[in-house]
C-alpha positions in Angstrom: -14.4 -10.8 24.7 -10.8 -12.1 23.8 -8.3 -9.6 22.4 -6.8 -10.2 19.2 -3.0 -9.1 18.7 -1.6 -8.8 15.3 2.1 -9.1 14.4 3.8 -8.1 11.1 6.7 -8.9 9.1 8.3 -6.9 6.1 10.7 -8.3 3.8 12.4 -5.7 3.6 14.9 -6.6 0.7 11.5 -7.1 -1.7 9.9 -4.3 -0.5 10.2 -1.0 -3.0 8.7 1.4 -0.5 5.2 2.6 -2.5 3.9 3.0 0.9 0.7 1.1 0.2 0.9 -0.4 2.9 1.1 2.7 5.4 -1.9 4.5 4.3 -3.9 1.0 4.6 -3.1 0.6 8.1 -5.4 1.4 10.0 -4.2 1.7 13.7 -0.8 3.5 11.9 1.3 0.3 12.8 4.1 0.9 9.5 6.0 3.3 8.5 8.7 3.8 5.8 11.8 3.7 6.8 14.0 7.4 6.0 17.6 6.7 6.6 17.5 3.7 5.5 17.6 1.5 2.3 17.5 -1.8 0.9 19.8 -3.6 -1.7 17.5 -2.4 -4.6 18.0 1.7 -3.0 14.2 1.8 -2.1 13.1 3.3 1.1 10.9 0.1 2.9 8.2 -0.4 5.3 8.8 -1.6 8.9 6.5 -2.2 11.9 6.9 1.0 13.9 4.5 0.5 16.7 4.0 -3.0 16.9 1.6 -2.9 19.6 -0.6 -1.5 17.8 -1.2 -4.3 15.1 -5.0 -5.8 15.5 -3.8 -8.1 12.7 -6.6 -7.1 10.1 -3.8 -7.9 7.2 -4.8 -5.1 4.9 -1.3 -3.9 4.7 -0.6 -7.4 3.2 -4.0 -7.7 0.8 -2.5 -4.1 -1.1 0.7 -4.9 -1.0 2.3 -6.0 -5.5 4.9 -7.3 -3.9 3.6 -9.7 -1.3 6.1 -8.9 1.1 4.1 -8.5 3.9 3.0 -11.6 6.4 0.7 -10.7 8.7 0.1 -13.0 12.1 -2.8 -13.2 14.5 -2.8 -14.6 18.1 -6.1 -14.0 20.2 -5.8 -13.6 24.1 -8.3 -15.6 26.5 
């Protein structure tokens, strides 16, 4: 059965940080970021453990902002 790997990008300069997107993850993949702001002062999501990103994209189905892209690339 091929393996499907998921990849993720954030903008991070839309994102406001409501952290939708972390508890709709479900393999954990994003975090928000704690140090960290954007140009607006909002904490924002990141990919923390990329490697673990099946692609499923329900971080980007919750997200208002629609700052998330979500990729897919299955291995034979």
């Amino acid at each position: 059965m091929p393996k499907v790997i998921g990849a993720v990008t954030v903008d991070a300069m839309r994102c406001k940080g409501c952290e939708l997107c972390v508890v709709a993850c479900p393999t954990h993949t994003l975090a928000l970021k704690s140090n960290d702001v954007n140009d607006r002062g909002y904490h924002y999501a990141y990919a923390a453990d990329m490697a673990t990103c099946i692609g499923c994209a329900a971080c980007a189905t919750v997200c208002p902002d629609a700052c998330i892209e979500v990729y897919r690339v299955i291995e034979k």
